[in-house]
MITOR-405946 format. One record per atom (N, C-alpha, C): x, y, z negated; residue in three letters. Coordinates in pm, whole numbers, padded with zeros to 5 digits, always signed. Each point is the difference from the previous one (the first is absolute). Layout:
REM residues N
XYZALA
...
END
This chain:
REM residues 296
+00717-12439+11695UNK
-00013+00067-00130UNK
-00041+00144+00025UNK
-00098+00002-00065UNK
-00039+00213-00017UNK
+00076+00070-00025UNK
+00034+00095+00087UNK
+00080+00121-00079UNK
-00016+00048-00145UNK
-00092+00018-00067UNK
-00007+00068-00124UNK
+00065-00124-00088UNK
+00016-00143+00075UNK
+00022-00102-00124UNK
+00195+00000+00046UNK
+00030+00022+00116UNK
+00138-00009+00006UNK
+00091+00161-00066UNK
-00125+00059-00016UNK
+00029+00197-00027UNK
+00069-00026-00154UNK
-00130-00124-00058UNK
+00028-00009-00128UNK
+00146-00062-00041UNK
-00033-00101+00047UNK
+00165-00105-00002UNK
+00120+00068+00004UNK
+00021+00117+00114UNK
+00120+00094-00006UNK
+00022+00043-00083UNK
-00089+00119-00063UNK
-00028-00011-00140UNK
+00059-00016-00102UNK
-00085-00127-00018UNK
+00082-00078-00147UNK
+00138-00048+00020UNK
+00020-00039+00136UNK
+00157-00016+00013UNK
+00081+00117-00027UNK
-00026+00100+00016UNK
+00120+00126+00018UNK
-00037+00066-00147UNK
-00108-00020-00092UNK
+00009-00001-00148UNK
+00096-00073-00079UNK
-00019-00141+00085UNK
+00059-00095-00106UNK
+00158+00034+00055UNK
+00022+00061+00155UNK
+00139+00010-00038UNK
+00031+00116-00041UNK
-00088+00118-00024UNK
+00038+00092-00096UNK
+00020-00038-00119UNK
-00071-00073-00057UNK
+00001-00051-00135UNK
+00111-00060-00028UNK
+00059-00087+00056UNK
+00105-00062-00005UNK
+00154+00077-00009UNK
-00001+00102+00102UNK
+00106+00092+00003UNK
-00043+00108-00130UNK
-00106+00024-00036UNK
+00038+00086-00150UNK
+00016-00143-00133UNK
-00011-00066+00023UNK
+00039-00137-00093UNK
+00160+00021-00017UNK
+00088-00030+00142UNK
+00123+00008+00020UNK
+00060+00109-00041UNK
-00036+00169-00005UNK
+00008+00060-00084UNK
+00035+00088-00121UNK
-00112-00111-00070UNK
-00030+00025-00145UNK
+00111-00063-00049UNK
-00003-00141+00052UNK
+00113-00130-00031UNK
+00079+00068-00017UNK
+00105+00069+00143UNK
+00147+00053+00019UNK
+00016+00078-00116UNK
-00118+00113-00029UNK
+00000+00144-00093UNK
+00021-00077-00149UNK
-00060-00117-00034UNK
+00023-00003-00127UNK
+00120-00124+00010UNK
+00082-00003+00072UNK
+00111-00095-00031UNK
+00096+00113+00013UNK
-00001+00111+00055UNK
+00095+00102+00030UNK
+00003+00053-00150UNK
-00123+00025-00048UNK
-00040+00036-00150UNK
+00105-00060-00069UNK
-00063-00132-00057UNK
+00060-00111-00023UNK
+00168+00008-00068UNK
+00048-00034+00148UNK
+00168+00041+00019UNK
+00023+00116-00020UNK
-00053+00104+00003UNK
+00073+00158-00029UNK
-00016-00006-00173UNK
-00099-00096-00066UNK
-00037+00076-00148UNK
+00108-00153-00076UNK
+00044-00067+00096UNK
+00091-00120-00060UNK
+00102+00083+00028UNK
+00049+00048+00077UNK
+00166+00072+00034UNK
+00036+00147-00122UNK
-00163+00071+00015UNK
+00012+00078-00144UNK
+00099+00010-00085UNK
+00083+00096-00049UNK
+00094-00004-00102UNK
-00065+00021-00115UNK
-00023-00093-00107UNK
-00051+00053-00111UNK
+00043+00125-00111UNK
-00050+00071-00030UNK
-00021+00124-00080UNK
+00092-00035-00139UNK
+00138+00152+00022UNK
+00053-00032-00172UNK
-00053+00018-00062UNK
+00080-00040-00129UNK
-00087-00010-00117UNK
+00111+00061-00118UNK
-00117+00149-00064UNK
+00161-00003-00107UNK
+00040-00061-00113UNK
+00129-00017+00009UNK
+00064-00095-00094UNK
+00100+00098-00106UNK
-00021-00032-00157UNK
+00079+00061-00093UNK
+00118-00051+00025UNK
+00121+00044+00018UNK
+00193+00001-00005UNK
+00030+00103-00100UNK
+00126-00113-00054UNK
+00060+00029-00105UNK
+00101+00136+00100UNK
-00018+00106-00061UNK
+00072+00171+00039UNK
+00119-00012-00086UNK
+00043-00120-00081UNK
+00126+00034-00042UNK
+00023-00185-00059UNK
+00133-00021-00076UNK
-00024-00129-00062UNK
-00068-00001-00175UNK
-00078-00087+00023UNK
-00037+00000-00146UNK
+00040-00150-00082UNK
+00054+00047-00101UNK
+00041-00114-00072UNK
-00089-00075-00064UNK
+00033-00095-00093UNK
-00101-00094-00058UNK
-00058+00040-00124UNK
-00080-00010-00030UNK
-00043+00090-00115UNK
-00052+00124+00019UNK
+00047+00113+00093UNK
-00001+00096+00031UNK
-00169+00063+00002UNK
-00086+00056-00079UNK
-00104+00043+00049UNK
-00019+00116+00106UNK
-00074-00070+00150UNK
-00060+00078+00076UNK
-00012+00138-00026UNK
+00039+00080+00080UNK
-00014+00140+00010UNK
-00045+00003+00186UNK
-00061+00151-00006UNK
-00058+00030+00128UNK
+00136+00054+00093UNK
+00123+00051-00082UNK
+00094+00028+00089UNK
+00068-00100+00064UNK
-00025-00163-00073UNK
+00057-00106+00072UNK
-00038-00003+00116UNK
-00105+00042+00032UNK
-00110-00080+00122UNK
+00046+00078+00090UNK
-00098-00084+00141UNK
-00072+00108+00130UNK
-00048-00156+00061UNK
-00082+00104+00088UNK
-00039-00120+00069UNK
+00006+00022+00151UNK
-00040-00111+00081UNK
+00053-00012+00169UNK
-00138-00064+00047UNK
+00000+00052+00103UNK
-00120-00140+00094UNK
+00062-00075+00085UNK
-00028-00101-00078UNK
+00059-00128+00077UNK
-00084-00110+00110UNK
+00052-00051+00118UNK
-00065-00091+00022UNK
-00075-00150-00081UNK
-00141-00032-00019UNK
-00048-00151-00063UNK
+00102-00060-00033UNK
+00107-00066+00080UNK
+00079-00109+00027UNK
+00141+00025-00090UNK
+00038+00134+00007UNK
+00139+00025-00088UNK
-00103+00058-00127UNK
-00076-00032-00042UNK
-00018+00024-00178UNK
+00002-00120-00063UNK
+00047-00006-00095UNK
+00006-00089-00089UNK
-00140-00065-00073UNK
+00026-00091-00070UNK
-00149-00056-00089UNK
-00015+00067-00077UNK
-00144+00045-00029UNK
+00019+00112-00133UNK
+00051+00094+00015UNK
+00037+00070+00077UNK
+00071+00114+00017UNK
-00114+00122-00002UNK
+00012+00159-00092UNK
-00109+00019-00038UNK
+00025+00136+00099UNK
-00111+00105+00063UNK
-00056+00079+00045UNK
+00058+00109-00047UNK
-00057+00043-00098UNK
-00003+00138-00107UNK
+00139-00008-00071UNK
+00067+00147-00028UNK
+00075+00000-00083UNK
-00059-00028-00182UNK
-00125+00065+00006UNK
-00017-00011-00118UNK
-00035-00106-00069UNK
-00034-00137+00041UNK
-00072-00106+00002UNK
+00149-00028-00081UNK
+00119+00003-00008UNK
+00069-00041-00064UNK
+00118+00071-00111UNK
-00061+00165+00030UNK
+00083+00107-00108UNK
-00071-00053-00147UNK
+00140+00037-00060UNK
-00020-00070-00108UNK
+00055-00145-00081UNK
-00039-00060+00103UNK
+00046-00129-00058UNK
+00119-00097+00012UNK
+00049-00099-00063UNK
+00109-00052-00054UNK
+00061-00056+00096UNK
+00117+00013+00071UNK
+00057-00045+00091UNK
+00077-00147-00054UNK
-00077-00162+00070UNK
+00059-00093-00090UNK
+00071-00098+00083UNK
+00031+00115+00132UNK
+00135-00044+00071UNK
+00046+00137+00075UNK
+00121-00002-00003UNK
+00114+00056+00091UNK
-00063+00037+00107UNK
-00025+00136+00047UNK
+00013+00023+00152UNK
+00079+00094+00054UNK
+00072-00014+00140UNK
+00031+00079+00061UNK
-00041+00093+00026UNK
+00108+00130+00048UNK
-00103+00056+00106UNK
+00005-00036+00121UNK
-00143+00049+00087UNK
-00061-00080+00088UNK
-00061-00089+00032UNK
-00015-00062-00156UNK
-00093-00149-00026UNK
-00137+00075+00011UNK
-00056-00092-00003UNK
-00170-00059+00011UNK
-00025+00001-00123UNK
-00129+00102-00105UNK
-00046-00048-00130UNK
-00083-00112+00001UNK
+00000-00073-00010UNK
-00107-00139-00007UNK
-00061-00023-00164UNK
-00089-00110+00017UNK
-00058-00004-00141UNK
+00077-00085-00091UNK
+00110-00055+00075UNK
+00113-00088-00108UNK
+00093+00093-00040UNK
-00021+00144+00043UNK
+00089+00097-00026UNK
+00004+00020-00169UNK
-00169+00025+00005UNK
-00043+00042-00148UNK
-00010-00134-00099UNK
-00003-00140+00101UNK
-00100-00083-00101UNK
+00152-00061-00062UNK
+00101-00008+00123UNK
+00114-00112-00052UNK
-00014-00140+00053UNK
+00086-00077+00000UNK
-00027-00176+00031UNK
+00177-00010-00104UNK
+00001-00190+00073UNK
+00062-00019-00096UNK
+00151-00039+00110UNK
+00028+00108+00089UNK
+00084-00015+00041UNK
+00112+00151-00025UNK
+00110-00033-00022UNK
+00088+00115-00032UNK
+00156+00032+00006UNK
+00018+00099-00012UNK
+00161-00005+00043UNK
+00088+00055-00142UNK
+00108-00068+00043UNK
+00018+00020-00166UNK
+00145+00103+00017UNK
-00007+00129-00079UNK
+00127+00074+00001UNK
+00152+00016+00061UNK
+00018+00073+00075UNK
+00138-00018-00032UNK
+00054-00017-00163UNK
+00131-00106-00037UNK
+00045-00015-00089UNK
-00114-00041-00110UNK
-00079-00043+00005UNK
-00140-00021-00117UNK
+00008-00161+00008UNK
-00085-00081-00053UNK
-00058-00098-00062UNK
-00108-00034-00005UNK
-00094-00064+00071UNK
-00123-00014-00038UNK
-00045-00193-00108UNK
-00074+00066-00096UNK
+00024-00102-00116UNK
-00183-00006-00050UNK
-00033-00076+00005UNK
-00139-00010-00025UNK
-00061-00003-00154UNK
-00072+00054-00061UNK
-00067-00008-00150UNK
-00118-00064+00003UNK
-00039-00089-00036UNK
-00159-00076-00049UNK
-00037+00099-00119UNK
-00069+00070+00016UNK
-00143+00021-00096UNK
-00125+00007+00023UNK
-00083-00021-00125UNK
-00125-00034+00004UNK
-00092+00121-00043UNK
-00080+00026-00042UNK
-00096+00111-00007UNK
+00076+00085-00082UNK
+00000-00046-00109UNK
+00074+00094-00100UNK
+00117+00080-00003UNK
+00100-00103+00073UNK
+00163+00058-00007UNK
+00002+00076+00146UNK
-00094-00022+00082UNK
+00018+00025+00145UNK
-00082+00113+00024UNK
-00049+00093-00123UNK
-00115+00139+00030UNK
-00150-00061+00056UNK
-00040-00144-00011UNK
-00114-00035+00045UNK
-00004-00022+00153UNK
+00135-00054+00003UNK
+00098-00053+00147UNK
-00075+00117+00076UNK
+00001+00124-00008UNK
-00029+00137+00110UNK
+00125+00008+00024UNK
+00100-00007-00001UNK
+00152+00033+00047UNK
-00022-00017+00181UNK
+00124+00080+00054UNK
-00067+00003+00155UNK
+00139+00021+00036UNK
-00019-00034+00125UNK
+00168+00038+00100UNK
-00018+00139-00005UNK
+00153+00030-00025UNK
+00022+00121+00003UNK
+00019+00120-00180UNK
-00078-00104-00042UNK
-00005+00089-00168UNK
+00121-00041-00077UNK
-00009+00104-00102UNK
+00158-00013-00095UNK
-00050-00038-00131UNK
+00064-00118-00054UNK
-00003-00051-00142UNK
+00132+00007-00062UNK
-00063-00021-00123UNK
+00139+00001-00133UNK
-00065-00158-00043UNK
+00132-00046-00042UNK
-00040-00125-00098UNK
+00055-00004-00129UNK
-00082-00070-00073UNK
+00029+00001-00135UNK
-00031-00148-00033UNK
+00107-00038-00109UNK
+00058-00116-00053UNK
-00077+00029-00144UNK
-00043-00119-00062UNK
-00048-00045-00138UNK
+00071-00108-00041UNK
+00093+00009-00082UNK
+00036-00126-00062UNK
-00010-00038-00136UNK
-00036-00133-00022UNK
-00068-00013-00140UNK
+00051-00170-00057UNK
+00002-00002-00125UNK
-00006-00138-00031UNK
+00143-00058+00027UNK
+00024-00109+00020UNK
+00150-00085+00059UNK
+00069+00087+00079UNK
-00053+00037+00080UNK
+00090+00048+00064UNK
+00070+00150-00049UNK
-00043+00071-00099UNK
+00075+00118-00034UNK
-00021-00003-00187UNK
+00073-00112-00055UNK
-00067-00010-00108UNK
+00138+00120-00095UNK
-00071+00020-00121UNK
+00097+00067-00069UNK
+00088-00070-00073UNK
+00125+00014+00010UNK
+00103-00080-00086UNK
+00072+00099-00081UNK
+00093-00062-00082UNK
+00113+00061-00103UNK
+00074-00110+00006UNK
+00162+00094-00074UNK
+00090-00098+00001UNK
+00025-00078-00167UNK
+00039-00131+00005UNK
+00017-00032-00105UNK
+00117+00047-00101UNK
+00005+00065-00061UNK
+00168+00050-00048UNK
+00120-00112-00066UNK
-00100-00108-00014UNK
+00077-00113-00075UNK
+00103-00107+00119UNK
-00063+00025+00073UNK
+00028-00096+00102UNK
-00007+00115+00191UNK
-00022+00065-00022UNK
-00046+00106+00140UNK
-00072-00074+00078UNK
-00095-00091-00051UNK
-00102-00036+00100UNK
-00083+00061+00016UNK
-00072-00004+00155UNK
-00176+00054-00022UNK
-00053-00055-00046UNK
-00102+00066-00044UNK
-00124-00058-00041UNK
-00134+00107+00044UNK
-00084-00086+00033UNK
-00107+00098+00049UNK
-00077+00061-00123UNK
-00081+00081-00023UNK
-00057+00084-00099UNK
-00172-00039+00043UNK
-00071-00084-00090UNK
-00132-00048+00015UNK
-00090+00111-00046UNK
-00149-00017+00032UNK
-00061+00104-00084UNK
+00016+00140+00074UNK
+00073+00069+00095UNK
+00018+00144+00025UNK
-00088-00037+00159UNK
-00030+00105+00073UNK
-00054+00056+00140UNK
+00126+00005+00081UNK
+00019-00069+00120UNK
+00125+00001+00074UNK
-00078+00056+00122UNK
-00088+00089+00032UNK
-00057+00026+00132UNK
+00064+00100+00043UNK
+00050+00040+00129UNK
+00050+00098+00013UNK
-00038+00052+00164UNK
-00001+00070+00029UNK
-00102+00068+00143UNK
+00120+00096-00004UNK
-00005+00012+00182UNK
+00049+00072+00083UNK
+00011+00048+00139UNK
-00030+00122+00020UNK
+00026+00055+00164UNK
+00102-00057+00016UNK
+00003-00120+00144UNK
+00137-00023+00042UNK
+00060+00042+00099UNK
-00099+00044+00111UNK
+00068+00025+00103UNK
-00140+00067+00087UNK
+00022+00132+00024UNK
-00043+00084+00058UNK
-00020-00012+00109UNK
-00119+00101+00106UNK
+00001+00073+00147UNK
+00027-00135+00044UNK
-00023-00145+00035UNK
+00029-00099+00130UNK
-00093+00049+00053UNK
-00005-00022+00176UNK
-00113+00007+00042UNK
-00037-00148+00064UNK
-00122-00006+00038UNK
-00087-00143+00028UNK
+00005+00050+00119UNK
+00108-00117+00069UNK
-00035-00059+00150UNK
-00119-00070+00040UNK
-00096-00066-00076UNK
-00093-00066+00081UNK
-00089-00060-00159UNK
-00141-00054+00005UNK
-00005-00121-00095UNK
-00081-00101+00068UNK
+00009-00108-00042UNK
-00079-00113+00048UNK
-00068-00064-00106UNK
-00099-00092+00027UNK
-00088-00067-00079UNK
+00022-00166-00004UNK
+00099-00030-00132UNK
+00054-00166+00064UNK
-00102-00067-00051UNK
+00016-00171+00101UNK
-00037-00091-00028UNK
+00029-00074-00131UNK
-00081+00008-00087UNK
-00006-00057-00158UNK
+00026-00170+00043UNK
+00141-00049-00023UNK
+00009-00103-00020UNK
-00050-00077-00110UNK
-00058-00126+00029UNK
-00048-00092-00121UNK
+00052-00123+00002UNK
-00002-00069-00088UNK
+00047-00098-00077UNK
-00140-00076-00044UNK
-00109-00111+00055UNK
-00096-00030-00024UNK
-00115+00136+00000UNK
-00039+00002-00167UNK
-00056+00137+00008UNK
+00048+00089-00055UNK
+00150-00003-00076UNK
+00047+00133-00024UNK
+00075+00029+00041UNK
-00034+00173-00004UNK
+00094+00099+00094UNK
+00163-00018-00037UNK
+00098+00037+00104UNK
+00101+00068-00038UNK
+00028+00063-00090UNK
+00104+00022-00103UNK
+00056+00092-00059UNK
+00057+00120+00059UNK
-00017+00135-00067UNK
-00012+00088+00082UNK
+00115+00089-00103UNK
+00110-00026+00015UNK
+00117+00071-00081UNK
-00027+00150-00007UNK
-00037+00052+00117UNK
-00031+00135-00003UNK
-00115+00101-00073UNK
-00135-00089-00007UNK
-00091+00047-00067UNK
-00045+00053-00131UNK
-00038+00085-00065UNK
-00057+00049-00166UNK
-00044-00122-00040UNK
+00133-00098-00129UNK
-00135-00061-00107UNK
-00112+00088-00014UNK
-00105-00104-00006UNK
-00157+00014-00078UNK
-00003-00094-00097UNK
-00104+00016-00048UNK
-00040-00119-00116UNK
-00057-00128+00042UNK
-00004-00012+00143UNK
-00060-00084+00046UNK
+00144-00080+00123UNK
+00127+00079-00022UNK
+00088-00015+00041UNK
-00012+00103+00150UNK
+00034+00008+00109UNK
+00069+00097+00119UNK
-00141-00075+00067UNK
-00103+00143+00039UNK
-00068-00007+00119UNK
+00004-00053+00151UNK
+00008-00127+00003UNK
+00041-00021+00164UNK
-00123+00018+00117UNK
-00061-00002+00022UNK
-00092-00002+00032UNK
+00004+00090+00178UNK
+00013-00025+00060UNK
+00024+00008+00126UNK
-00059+00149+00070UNK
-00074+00032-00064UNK
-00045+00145-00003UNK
+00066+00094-00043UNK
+00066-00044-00113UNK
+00064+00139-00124UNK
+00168-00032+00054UNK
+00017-00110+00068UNK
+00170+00007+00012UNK
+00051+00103+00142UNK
+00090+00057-00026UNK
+00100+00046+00073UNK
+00068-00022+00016UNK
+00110-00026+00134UNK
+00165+00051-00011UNK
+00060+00097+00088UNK
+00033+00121-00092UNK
+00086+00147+00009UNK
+00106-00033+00063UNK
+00012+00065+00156UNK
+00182-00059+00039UNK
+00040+00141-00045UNK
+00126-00017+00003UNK
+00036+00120-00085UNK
+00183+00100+00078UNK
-00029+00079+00029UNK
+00159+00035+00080UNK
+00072+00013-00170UNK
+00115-00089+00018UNK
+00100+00043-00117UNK
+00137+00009+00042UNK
+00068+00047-00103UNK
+00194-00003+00099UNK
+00000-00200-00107UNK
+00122+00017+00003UNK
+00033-00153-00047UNK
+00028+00008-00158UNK
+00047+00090-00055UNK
-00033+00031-00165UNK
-00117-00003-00012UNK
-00106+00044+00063UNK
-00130-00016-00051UNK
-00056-00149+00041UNK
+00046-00020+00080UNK
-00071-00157-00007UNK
+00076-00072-00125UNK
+00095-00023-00012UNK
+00037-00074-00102UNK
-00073+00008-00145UNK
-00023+00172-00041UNK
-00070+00027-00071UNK
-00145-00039-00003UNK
-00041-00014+00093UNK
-00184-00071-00023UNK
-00003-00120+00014UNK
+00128-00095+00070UNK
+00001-00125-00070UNK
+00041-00040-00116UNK
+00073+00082-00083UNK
+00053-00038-00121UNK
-00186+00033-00070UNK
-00065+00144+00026UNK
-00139-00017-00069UNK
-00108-00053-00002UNK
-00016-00101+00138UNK
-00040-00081+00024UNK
+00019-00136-00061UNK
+00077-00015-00006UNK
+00063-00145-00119UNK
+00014+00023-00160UNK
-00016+00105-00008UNK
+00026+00045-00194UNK
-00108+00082-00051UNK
-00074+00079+00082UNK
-00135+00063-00057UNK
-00097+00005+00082UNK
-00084+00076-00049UNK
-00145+00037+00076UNK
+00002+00171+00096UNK
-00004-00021+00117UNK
+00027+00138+00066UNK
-00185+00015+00061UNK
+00061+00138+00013UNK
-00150+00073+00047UNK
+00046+00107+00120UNK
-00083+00000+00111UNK
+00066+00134+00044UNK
-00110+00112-00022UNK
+00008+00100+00023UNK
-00029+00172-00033UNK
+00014+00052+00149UNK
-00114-00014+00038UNK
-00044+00113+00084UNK
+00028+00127-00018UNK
+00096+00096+00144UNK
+00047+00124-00023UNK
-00075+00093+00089UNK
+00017+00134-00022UNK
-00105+00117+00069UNK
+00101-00023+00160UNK
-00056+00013+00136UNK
+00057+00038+00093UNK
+00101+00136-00016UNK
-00094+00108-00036UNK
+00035+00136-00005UNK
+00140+00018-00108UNK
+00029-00115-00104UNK
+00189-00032-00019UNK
+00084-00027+00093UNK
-00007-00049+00134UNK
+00030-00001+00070UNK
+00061+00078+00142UNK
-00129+00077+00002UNK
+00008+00047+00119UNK
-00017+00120-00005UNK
+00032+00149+00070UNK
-00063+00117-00018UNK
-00101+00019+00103UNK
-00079+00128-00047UNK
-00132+00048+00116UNK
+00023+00005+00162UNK
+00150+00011-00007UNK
-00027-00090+00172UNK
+00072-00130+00014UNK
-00055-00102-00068UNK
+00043-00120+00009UNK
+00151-00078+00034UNK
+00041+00081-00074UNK
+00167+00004+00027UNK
+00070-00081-00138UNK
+00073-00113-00027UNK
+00020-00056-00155UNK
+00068+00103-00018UNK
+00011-00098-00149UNK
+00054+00135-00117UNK
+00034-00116-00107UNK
+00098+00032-00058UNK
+00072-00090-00131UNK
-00051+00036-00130UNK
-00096-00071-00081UNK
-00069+00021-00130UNK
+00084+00007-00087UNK
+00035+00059-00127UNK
+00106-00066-00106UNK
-00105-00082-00062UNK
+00137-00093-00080UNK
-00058-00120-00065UNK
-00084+00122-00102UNK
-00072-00101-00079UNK
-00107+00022-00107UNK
+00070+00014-00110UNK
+00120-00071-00011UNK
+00079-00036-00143UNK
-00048-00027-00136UNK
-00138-00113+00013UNK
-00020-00032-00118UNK
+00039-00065-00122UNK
+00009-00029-00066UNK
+00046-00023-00116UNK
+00000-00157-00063UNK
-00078-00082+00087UNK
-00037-00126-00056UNK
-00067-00003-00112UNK
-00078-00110-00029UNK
-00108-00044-00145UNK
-00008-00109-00003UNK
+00033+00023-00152UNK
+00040-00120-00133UNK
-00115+00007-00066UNK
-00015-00109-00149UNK
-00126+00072-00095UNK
+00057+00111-00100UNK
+00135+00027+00022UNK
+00047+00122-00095UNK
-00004+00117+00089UNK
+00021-00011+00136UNK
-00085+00163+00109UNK
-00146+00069-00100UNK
-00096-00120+00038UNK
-00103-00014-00064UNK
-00059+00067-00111UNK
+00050-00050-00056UNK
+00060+00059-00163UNK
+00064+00141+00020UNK
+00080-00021-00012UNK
+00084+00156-00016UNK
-00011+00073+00092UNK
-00037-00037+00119UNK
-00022+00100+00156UNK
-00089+00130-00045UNK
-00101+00009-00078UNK
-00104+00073+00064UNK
-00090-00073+00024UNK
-00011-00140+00035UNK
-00169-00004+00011UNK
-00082-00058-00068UNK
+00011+00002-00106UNK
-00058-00045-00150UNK
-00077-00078-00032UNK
+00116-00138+00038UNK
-00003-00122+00019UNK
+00041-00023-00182UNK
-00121-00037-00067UNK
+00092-00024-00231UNK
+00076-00137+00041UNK
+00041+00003-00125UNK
+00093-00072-00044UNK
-00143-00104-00114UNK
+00029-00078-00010UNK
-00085-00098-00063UNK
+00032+00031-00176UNK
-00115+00037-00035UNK
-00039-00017-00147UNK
+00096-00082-00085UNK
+00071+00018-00096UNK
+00018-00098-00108UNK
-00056-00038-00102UNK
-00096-00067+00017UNK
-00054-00022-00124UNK
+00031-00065-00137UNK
-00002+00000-00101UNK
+00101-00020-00121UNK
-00100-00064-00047UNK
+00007-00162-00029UNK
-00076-00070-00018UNK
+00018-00046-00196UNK
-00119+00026-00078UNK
+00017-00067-00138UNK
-00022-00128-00012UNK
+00131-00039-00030UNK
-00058-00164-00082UNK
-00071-00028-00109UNK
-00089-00100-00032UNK
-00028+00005-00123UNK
+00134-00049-00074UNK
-00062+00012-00170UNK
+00095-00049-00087UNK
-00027-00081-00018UNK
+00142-00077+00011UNK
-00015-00120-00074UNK
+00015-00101-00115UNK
END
């Protein structure tokens, strides 16, 4: 063999084993890569904490807050960044301090804890009696009772005999604030039981003229914190009239640093059709008209 052809051969051999050893390398450099950017501690992240406890209902203030950088792994779902992303708004669960604000903070679910010494007692309403079912964990209602017809009819006594007797012909409706400030532990959206194709009866709901809206959209049920006098009381109005609840302002509640506060009652007065009438709001009294007979 010629020298210039064996010159060559060396050559390409001591290329190809250069080549080979920067192959080996590159390899090592990017598996070293590799493993150093897998071992990496990932970067905190800041997380809003509750700076004090906030109760239920309680609207967000900026002195509740602060926030921490936390590792990926200890934040919660939803757990939000910014303090401000959540000043302001309606707290529709309980937090500690040191909790995590998350987005079930503000939104609510339908899980809850119910008072020391309280009651939790559920209300069905439908669009009408229920504020257009907007009621939310955490808000304060009043309820009010309507009773009408059989069940609150007007009577007198007989003097001949001291029997009742009911009095036909008169307005027996009578409305009332019954029970103030509960607050709403939670609401849920029930399953409308049926019977072929009609709905359930819905004891809780506003007659209409078309009878109580069931309709799976417009129903609610309000759980409700009560002591045990008040439950008894919304089952007795539940079985004898038509109740509604009344959405209340937070700010009855609570002062500017989110601290409760005891409302006084309203002390209204109840309405009859003689309120009506004689109240002030100038509701007439029906015409008598004095009718001529002919002669006969």
């Amino acid at each position: 063999m010629k020298r210039s052809n064996r010159l060559i051969l060396l050559i390409g051999v001591f290329l190809a084993v250069v080549a080979f050893v920067l192959i080996v390398i590159l390899l090592g450099g990017n598996q070293n890569t590799t493993t150093n950017n897998a071992n990496a501690t990932p970067a905190p992240i800041s997380t809003v904490i509750a700076a004090q406890d906030i109760p239920l209902g309680a609207t967000i203030t900026e002195a509740m807050l602060t926030t921490q950088n936390l590792p990926p792994q200890q934040r919660l779902t939803g757990a939000f960044q910014i303090a401000s992303q959540v000043v302001g708004q309606t707290a529709r669960q309980s937090v500690t301090k040191g909790a995590q604000i998350t987005t079930q903070t503000i939104s609510g679910s339908n899980k809850f804890e119910v008072p020391k010494g309280q009651r939790a007692m559920s209300v069905q309403v439908d669009a009408v009696s229920g504020v257009g079912t907007a009621i939310q964990s955490g808000d304060y209602v009043d309820l009010i009772i309507g009773l009408t017809g059989d069940a609150f009819p007007v009577v007198q006594l007989n003097p001949q005999d001291n029997s009742i007797q009911v009095v036909a012909g008169l307005n027996s409706t009578s409305v009332k604030v019954l029970l103030e400030g509960m607050q709403v532990l939670a609401t849920v959206q029930p399953e409308t039981k049926t019977s072929g194709n009609q709905p359930t009866p819905n004891p809780s709901a506003s007659p209409t003229p078309n009878g109580p809206d069931l309709t799976q959209d417009s129903t609610e049920l309000v759980i409700l914190s009560v002591t045990a006098q008040q439950a008894e009381v919304i089952k007795f109005a539940q079985l004898q009239g038509s109740i509604s609840l009344v959405l209340r302002s937070p700010k009855d509640f609570f002062d500017e640093n989110g601290q409760p506060v005891l409302p006084l009652p309203a002390g209204t007065t109840g309405v009859i059709l003689k309120t009506l009438v004689d109240g002030g709001y100038g509701v007439l009294r029906p015409e008598l008209v004095e009718a001529i007979l002919p002669a006969q």
